[in-house]
C-alpha positions in Angstrom: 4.1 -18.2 -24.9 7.8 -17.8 -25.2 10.0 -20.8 -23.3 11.7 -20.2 -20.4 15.1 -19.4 -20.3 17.9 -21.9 -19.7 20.3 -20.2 -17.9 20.7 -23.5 -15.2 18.7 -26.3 -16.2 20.7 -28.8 -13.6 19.7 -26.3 -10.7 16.1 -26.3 -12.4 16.0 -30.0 -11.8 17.4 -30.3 -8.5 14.7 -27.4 -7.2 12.1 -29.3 -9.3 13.1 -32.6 -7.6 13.0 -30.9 -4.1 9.5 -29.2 -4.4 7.7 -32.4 -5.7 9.1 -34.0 -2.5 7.4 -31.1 -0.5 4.7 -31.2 -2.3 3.5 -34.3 -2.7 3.0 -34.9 0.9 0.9 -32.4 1.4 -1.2 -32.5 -1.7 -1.7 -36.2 -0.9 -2.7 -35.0 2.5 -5.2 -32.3 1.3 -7.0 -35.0 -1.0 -7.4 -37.5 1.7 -9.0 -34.3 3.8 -11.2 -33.4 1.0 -12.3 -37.0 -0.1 -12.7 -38.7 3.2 -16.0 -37.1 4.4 -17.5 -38.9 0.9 -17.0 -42.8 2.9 -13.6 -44.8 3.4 -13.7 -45.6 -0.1 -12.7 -42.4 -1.3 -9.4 -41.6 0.4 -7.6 -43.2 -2.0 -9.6 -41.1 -4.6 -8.3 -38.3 -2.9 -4.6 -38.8 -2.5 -4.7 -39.4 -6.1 -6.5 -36.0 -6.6 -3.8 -34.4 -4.7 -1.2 -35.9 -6.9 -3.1 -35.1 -10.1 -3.5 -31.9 -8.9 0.5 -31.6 -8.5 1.0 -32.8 -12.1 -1.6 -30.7 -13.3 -0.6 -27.3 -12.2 2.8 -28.1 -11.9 2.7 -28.4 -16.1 0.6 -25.3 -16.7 0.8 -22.4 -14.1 4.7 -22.0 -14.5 4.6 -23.1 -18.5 1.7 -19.8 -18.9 2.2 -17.6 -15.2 5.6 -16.8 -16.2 6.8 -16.1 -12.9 10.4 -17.7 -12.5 11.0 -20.6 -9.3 7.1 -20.1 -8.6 5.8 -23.5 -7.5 2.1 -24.6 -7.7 0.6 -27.3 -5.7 -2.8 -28.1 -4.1 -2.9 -26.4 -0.7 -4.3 -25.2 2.7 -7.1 -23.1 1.6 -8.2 -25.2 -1.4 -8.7 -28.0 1.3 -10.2 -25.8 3.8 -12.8 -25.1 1.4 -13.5 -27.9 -0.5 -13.6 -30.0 2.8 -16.4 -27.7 4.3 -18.2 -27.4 0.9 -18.3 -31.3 1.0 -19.7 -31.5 4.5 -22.0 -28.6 4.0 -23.3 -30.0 0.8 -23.9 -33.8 2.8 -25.2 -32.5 5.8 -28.2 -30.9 3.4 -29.0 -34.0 1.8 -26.8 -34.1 -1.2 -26.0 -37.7 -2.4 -22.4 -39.0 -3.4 -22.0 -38.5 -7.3 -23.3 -34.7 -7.7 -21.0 -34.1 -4.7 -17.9 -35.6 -6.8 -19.5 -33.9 -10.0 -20.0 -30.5 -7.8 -16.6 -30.8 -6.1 -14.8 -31.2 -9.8 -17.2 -28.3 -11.4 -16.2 -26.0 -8.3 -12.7 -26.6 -9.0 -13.2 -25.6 -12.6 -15.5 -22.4 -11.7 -12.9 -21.3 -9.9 -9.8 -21.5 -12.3 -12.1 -19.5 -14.6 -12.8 -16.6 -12.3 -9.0 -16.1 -11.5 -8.3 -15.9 -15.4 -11.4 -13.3 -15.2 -9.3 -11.5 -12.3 -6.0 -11.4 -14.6 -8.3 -10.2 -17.6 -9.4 -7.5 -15.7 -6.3 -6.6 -14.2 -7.4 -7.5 -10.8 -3.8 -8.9 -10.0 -2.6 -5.8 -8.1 -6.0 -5.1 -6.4 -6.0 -8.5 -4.5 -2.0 -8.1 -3.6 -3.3 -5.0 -1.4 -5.3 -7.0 0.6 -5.0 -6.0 4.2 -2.4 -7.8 6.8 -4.7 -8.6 9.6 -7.4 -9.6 6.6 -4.8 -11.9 5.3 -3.5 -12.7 9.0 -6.7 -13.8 9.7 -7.8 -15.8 7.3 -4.2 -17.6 7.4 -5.0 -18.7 10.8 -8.4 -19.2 10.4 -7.5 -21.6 7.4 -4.4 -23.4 10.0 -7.3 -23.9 12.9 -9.2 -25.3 10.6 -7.5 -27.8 9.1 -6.3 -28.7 12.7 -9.7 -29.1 14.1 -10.5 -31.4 10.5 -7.6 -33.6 11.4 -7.6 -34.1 15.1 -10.2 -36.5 14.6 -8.0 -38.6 12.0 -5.5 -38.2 14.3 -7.2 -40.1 17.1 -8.5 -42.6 15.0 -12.0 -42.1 15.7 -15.0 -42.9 13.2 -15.8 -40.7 10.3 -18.9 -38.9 11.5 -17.6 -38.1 15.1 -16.5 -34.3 14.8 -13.6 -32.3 16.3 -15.3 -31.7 19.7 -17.0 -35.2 19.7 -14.1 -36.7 19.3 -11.5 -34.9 22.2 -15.0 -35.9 24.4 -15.1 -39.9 23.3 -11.4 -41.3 24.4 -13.2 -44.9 24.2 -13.4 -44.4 20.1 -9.1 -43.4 20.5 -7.1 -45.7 18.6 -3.9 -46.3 20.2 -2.1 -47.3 17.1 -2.8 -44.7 14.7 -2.0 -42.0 17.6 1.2 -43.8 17.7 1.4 -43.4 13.9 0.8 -39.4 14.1 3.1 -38.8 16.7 6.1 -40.7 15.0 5.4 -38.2 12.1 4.9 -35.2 13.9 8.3 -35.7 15.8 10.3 -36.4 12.6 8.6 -33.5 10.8 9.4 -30.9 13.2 13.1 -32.9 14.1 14.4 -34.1 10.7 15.4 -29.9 9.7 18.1 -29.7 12.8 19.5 -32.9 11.3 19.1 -32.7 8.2 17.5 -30.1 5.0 18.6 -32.3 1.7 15.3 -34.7 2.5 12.2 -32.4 3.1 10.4 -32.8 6.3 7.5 -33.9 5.0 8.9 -36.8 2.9 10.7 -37.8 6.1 7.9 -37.3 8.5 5.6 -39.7 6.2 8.3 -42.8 5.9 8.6 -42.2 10.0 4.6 -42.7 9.9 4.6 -45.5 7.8 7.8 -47.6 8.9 6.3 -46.9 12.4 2.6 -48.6 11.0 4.3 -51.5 9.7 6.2 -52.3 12.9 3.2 -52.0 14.7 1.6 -54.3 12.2 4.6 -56.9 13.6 2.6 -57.1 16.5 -1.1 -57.0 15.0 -1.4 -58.6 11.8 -4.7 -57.4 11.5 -3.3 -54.3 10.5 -1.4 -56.0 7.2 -4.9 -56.1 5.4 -6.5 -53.5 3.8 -10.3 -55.2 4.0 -12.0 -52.4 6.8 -8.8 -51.2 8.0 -9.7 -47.6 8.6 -5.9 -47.0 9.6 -4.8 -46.6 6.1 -5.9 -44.9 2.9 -7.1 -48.0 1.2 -7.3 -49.7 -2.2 -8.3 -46.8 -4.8 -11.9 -46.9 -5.8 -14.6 -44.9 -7.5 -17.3 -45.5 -5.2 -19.7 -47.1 -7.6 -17.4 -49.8 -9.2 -15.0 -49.2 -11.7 -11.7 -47.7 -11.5 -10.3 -44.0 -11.0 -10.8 -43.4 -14.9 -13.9 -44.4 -15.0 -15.3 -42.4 -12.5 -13.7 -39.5 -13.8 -15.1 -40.3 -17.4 -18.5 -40.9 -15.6 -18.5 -37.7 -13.8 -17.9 -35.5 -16.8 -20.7 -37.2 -18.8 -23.1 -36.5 -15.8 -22.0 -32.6 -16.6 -24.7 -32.5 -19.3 -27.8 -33.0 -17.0 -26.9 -30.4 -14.5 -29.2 -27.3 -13.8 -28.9 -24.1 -13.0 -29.5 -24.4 -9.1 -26.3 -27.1 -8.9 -24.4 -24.0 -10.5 -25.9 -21.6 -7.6 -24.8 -23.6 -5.1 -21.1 -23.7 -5.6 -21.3 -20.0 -6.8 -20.0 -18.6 -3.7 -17.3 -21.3 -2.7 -15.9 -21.0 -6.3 -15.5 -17.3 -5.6 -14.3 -17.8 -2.2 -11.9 -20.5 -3.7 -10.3 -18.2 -6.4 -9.8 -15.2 -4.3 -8.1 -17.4 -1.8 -5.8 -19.2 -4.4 -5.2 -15.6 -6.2 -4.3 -13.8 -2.6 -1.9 -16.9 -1.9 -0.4 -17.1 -5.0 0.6 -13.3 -5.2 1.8 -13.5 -1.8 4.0 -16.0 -2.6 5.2 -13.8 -5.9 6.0 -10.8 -3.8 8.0 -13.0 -1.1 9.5 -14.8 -4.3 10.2 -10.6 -6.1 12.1 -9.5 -2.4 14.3 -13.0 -2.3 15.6 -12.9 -6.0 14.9 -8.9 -6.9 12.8 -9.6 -9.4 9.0 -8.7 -10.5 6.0 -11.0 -12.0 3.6 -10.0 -13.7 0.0 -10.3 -11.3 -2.7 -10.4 -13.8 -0.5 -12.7 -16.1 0.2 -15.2 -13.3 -3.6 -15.4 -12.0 -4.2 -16.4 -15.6 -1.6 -19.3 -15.6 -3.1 -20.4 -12.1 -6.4 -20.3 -12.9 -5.5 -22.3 -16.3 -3.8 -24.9 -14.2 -6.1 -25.0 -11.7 -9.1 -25.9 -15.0 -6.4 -28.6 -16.4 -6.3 -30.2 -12.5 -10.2 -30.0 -12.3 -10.2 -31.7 -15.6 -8.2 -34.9 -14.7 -10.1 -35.1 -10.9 -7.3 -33.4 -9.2 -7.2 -30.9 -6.3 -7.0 -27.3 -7.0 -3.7 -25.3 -5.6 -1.4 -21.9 -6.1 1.8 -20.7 -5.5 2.9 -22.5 -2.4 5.4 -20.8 -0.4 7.5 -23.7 1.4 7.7 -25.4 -2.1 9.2 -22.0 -3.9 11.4 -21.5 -1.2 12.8 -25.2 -1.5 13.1 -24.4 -5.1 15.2 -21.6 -4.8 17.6 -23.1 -2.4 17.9 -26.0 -4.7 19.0 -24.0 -7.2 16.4 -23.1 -9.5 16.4 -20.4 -12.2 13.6 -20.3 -14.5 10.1 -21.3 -14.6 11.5 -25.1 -16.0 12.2 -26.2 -12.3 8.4 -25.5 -12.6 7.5 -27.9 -14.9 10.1 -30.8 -13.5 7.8 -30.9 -10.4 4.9 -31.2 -12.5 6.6 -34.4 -14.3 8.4 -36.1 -11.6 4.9 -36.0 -9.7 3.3 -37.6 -13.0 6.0 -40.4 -12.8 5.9 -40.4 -8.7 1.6 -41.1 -9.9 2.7 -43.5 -12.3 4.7 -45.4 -9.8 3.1 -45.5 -6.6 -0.1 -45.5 -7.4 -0.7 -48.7 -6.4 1.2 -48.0 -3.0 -0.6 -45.0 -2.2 -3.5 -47.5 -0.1 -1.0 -48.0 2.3 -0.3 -44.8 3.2 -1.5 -44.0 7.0 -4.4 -42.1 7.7 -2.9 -40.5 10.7 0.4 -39.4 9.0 -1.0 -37.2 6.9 -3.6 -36.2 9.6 -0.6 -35.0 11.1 1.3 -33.4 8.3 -1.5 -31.3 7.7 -1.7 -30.7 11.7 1.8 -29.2 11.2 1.5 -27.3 8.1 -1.5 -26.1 10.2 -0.1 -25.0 13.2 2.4 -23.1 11.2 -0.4 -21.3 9.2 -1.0 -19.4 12.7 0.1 -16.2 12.8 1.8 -16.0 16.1 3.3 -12.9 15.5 -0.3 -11.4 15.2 -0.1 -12.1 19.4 2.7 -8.8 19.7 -0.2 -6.9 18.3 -1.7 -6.8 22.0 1.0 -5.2 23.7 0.7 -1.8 22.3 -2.4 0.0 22.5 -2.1 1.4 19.1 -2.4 -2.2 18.0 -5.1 -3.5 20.1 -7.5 -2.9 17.5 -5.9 -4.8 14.9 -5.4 -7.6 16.9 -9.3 -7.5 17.2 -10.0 -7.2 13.1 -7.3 -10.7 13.2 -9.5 -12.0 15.9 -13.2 -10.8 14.3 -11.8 -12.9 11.1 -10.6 -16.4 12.8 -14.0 -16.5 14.5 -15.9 -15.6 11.5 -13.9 -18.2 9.6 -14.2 -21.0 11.7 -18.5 -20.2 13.0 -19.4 -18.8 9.5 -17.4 -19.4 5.9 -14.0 -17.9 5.0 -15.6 -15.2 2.1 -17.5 -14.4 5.1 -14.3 -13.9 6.8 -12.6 -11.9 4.3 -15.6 -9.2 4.1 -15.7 -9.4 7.7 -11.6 -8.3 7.7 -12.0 -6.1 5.3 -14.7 -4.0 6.5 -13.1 -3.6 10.0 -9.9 -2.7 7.9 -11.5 -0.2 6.2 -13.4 1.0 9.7 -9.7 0.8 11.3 -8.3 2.8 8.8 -11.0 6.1 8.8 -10.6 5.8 12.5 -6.8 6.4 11.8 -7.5 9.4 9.2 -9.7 11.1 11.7 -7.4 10.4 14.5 -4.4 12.4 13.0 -3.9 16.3 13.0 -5.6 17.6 9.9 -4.4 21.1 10.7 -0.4 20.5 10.2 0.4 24.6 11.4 -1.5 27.4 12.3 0.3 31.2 12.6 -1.1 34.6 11.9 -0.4 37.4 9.2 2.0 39.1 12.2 4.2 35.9 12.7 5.0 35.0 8.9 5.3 37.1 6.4 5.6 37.1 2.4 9.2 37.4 0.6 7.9 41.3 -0.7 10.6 43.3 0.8 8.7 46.0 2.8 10.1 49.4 4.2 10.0 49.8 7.9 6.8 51.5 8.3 4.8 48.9 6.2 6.7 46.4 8.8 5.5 48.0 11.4 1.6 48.2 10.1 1.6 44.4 9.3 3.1 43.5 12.7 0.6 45.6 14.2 -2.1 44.5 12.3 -1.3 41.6 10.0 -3.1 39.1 13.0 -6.2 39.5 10.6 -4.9 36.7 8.6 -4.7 33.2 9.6 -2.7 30.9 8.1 -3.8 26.8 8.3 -1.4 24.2 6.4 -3.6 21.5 6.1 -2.5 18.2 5.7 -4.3 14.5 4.9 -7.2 13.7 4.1 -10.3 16.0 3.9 -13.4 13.8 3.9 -16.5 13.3 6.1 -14.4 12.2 8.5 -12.3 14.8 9.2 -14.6 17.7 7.9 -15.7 18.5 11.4 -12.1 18.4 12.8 -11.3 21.0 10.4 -14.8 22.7 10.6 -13.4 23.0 14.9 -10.0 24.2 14.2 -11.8 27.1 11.4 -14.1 28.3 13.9 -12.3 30.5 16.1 -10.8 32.5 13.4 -13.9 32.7 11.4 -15.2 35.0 14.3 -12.1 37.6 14.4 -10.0 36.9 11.5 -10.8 39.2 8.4 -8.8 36.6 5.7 -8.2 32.7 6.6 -5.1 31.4 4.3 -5.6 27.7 3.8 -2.1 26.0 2.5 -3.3 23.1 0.6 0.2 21.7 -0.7 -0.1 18.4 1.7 -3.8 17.3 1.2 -3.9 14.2 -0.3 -8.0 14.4 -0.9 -10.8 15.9 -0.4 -14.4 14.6 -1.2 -17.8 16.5 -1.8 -18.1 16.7 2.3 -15.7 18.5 3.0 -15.8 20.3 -0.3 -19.4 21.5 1.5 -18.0 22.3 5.1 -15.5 25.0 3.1 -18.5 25.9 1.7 -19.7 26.7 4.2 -16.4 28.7 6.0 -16.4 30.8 3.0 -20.1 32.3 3.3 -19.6 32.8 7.3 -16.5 35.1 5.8 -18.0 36.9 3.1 -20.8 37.9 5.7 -18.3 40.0 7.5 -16.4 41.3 4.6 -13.7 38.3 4.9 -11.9 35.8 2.7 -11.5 32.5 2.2 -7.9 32.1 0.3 -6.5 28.7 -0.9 -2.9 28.4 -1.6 -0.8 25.8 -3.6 -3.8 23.3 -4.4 -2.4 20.2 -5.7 -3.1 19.9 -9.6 -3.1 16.1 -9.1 -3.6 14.7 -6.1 -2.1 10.4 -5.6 -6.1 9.8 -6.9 -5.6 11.6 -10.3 -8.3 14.4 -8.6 -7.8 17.9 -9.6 -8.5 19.5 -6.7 -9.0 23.0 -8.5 -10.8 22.0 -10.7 -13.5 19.8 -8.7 -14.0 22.6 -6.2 -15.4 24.7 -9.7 -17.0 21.4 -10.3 -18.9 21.6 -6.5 -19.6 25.0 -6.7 -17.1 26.3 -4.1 -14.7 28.6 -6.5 -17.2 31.2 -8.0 -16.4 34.7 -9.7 -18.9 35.9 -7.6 -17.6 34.3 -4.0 -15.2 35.8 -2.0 -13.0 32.6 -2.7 -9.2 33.2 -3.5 -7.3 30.8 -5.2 -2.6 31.6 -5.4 -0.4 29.1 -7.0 2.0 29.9 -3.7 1.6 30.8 -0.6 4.0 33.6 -1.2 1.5 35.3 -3.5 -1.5 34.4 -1.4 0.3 36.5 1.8 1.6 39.0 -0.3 -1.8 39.7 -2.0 -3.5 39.9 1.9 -0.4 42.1 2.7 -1.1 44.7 0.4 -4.9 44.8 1.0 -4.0 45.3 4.8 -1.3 48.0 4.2 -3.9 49.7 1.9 -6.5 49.5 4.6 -4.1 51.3 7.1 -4.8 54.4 4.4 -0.8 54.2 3.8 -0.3 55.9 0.1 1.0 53.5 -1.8 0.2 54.8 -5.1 2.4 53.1 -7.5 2.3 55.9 -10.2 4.3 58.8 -8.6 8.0 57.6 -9.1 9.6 59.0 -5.6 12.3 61.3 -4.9 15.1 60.5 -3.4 13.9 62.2 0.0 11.0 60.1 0.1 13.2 56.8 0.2 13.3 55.9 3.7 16.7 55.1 3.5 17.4 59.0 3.3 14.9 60.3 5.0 16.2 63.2 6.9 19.1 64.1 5.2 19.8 67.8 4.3 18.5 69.3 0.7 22.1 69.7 -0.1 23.4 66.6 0.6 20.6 64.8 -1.4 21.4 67.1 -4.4 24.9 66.1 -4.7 24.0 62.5 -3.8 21.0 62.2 -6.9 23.7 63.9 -9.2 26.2 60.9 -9.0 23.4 58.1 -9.1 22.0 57.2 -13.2 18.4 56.7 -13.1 16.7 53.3 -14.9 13.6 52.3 -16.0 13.0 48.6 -16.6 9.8 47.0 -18.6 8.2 44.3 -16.8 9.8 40.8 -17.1 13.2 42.7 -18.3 16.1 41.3 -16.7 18.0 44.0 -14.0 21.2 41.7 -13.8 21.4 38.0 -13.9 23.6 35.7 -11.6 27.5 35.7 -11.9 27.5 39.2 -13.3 30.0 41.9 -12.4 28.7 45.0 -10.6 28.8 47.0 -7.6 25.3 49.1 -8.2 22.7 49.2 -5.0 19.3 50.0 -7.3 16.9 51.8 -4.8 12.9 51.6 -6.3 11.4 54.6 -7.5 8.2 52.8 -8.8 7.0 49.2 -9.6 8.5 46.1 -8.1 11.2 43.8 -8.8 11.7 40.1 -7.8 15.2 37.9 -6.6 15.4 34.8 -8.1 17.7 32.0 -7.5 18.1 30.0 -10.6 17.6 25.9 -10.1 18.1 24.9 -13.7 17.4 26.2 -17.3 13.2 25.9 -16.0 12.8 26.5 -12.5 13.8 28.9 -10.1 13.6 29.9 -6.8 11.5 33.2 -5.2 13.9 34.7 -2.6 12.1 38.0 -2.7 10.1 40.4 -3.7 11.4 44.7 -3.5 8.8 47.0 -3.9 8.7 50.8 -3.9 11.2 52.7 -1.7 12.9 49.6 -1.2 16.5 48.2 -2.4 18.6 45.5 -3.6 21.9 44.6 -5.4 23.5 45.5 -2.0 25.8 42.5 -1.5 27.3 43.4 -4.4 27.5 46.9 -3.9 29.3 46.1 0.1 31.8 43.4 -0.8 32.2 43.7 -5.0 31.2 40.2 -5.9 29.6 38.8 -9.0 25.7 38.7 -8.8 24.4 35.7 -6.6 21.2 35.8 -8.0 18.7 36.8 -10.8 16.7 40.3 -10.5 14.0 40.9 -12.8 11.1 43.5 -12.9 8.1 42.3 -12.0 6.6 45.3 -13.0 7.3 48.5 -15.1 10.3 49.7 -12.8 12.2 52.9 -12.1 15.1 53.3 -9.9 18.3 55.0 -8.6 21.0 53.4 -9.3 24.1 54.2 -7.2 27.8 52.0 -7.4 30.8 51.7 -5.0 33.2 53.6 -7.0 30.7 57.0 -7.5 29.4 56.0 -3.8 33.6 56.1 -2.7 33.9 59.6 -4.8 30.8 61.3 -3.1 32.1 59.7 0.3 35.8 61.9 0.5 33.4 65.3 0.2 30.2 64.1 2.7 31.9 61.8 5.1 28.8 62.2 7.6 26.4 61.6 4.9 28.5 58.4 3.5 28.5 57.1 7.1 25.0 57.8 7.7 24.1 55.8 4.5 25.9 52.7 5.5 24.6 52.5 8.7 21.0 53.0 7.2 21.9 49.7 4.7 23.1 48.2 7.9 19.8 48.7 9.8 17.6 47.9 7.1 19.5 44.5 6.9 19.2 43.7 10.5 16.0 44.4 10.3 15.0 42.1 7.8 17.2 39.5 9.5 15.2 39.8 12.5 11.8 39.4 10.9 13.2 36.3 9.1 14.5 34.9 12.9 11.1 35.3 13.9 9.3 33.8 11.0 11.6 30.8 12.1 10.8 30.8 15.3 6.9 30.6 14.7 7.5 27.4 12.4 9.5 25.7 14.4 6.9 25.8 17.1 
């Protein structure tokens, strides 16, 4: 694992320094949570776990997460869980040491499942882990540790619960109320003063100088003999010091079972996805602050390493804190170093107050944790109730605080996450699938058609309907679609579907079309797909899993076009044909059959086809290219030609396509400038071929005839024009 880079190891001490002081508090306050439901004894146990479990991840995560300024520290969901496995696990009839051993093993099971998460690349899964889900469980986690600590707040006995204890002011102690509030008020006062102390750190010494001076008055409160006020003197539970029972507990290891493993099965997995969703929260904050990127799966391998190494040495499991990180980067810090000064100055801060730590008042960090929790709630979640849109979402926030604080908070995730997923198909089947719908008579392909094909396509061109689809096409939306199909499936001989926006489409939908396309093929219709996506966001080949289902057959009346161009063009021609228009493609026409000159004297078309050179062009051949010099109209004989606008040395751009009887190369041929686009023959071509200068020469002997001409280009173009202002008109609608 390569060392972090020095670029400022004085700011990586400073925002080291600063995060153990934020820390600390805390962690110390999520031991003594955990620990105290074990007996009075064991709170001192705990705060010592929460400062083991500082050191702990503090020297591994950043040394092997390798995310730069992340700082590790136990935290709110570790305690929220642990505390309720504890309490669960005595309320059955557990006794004291396989709780301690279970509480250590569950610790250790789940810094192994989040290296299994980075091993199996899980990292990014759990980063897209729904907002109210997350929401939810953020404020289920802050109500719960409230609820744990009012009780320690109010002084009351150990078995008297949050409810009990607001309904017994007899069992109030005056003194450690007293305590809490001090601490409260310089927690949430010391930041408009002052930010170079953290609040925390100032919060506690405002508990404990306010303790003391109340001690002034009682000296009963200067001994730590049953004073239920204050952490107390550190102790094992069974004799023997903090080692000891640590030593002790992993001997027991070897005579448990398999049904001790059962039972912390689920809270280990509840524990690491927690950890894991927190953590990589607190990355992707940390990646938007300092425009930078970690590396998920990488860093739920550090955490889970560090949260083994705290398990290991009896302290409390933690992840990436956020208001620790955030301290760290104001401080200064650069690399993941500042890191690995917290987890050494809280190893020195164990070393040296250890023995202080029994002095420490209960009700401060009740109330450092009441705090912390209070600012776990989402309030912004409440806005979610003012729109209608958002109701539901509120609700799925809502469904996951209740299921947290009645049931477990795995629970509550699956809970969130199924009405996230429900939330979400209500959304997909809520929006438009159909984008556009216009008919054969409202838009029209880029093949340049003479005025009487024109004319049969507006008449009859409303057999085609043309859908743009857009979304998702799943068993949700499938009837949507199946409603918007059904009218035209009774009076519509060809149904276009643009496919170029679908983002999916599963086997149900697959069916419904299916479906479409034998209710077609029954009246002698078509069902015609257009631009399918060849990968869809998924990775899905569309095309090729509607062969897979069945759906594209040689024998089906199915269509499949690259473009919708081709896919209107192709219905074009087959309802042209149907109007019995001859269209036959092998007789080159005469000059009198080009509508352009229909009605024009024998004469004057004689001497007109003696100055025009006739070409023929092979299929792909190149007419004229862009930028070249000409002033040559080309009018079709036979074949086709397409317009392209070049893009780039790949790609270009279908203007349009001229068939037979049609022209192009007029711009040129009206105002003498170079080519503006390609022209090249999309099929074996012949033509007329008529420039300005022999047009000009032909002009001084049939001035009529010359005149005639231009105003038959002129009409032709404003006809075009027009079509193309209503094709406009119809997609803007």
């Amino acid at each position: 694992m390569p060392l972090p880079k020095l670029d400022n190891p004085a700011g990586d001490f400073w925002g080291g320094l600063a995060a153990m002081l934020v820390a600390l508090p805390s962690a110390v306050a999520f031991g003594v949570t955990i620990y105290t439901p074990l007996g009075a004894s064991h709170a001192a146990q705990g705060a010592l776990g929460g400062i083991l479990g500082v050191m702990a991840l503090g020297l591994v995560a950043p040394a092997l997460g390798g995310t730069n300024r992340l700082i590790s520290a136990p935290c709110a969901p570790a305690a929220a869980v642990l505390s309720a496995f504890i309490l669960e696990f005595l309320n059955g009839g557990g006794g004291l040491e396989p709780a301690l051993l279970l509480l250590s093993m569950l610790g250790l099971l789940a810094g192994l499942l989040q290296i299994a998460f980075g091993l199996v690349r899980l990292g990014r899964l759990i980063e897209y882990m729904p907002y109210p889900v997350v929401s939810g469980y953020l404020s289920g986690v802050g109500l719960y540790i409230i609820g744990g600590q009012v009780p320690k707040f109010l002084g009351v006995p150990k078995d008297m619960h949050f409810w009990q204890a607001l309904a017994t002011p007899a069992a109030w102690q005056w003194q450690g109320m007293a305590v809490g509030a001090a601490t409260i008020v310089v927690m949430l006062g010391a930041p408009r003063l002052t930010k170079r102390v953290p609040a925390a750190i100032l919060g506690l010494l405002a508990g404990v100088i306010t303790y003391f001076g109340l001690a002034q008055a009682d000296p009963a409160l200067l001994s730590l003999a049953g004073n239920a006020l204050v952490v107390g003197p550190l102790s094992g539970g069974s004799g023997g010091g903090f080692t000891e029972a640590i030593a002790g507990r992993w001997q027991a290891m070897g005579g448990l079972g398999l049904e001790p493993l059962k039972q912390i099965a689920v809270p280990a997995l509840t524990l690491a996805v927690l950890l894991s969703i927190d953590t990589l929260k607190t990355c992707v904050v940390l990646d938007a602050l300092t425009r930078s990127r970690h590396n998920s799966n990488r860093e739920l391998i550090g955490q889970g390493l560090g949260n083994i190494a705290s398990a290991l040495i009896g302290g409390i499991p933690g992840s990436g804190t956020m208001g620790a990180t955030l301290v760290n980067i104001s401080s200064g810090a650069a690399s993941r170093l500042s890191g690995v000064v917290e987890g050494v100055l809280a190893l020195l801060a164990f070393l040296a107050l250890g023995s202080l730590i029994a002095w420490v008042p209960v009700a401060a960090l009740a109330a450092i944790l009441m705090v912390i929790g209070v600012r776990m709630i989402d309030k912004h979640s409440f806005h979610f109730l003012k729109q209608r849109s958002t109701v539901l979402d509120f609700a799925v926030i809502a469904a996951v605080v209740g299921t947290a604080l009645t049931v477990s908070l795995i629970a509550a995730s699956g809970v969130g996450i199924v009405l996230a997923v429900l939330l979400f198909i209500r959304e997909q089947i809520g929006g438009a699938v159909v984008r556009r719908k216009t008919f054969g008579h409202q838009m029209f392909s880029k093949r340049v058609r003479t005025q009487e094909e024109m004319q049969i396509l507006t008449e009859r061109g409303d057999q085609a309907a043309i859908l743009e689809l857009q979304g998702s096409l799943f068993f949700g939306t499938a009837n949507q679609l199946y409603v918007a199909l059904e009218p035209e499936l009774k009076s519509r001989a060809y149904v276009i579907l643009d496919m170029r926006r679908v983002q999916t489409v599963d086997v149900t939908a697959a069916h419904m079309l299916e479906q479409v396309e034998d209710m077609l093929a029954e009246r002698g219709g078509y069902l015609i797909f257009s631009q399918i996506p060849s990968h869809l966001p998924s990775g899905k080949d569309i095309q090729q899993y509607f062969d897979q289902v069945g759906l594209v057959r040689p024998e089906s009346s199915v269509r499949v076009f690259g473009e919708l161009d081709e896919a209107l063009e192709w219905v074009e021609d087959r309802i042209i044909a149907e109007a019995a228009l001859n269209l036959s493609e092998e007789t080159p026409l005469s000059l009198r059959d080009i509508e352009l000159f229909q009605g024009r004297k024998e004469e004057t078309l004689a001497d007109l086809e003696r100055c025009m050179a006739q070409r023929s062009y092979k299929a792909g051949e190149r007419v004229f290219a862009r930028g070249d010099a000409g002033d040559e109209i080309y009018l079709i004989r036979r074949g086709a030609v397409r317009i392209l606008l070049p893009i780039d040395d790949k790609q270009s751009h279908h203007l349009g396509t001229f068939g037979r009887g049609a022209f192009f190369g007029e711009m040129a041929f009206l105002d003498g400038d170079p080519r503006s686009a390609d022209a090249v023959a999309f099929s074996d071509v012949e033509c007329y071929v008529l420039s300005r200068q022999t047009f000009d020469a032909f002009a001084d002997g049939h001035k009529r005839a010359a005149l005639a001409l231009m105003e038959g280009l002129a009409s032709v173009l404003s006809s075009r024009l027009r079509y193309t202002n209503a094709e406009l008109r119809v997609l803007e609608s």
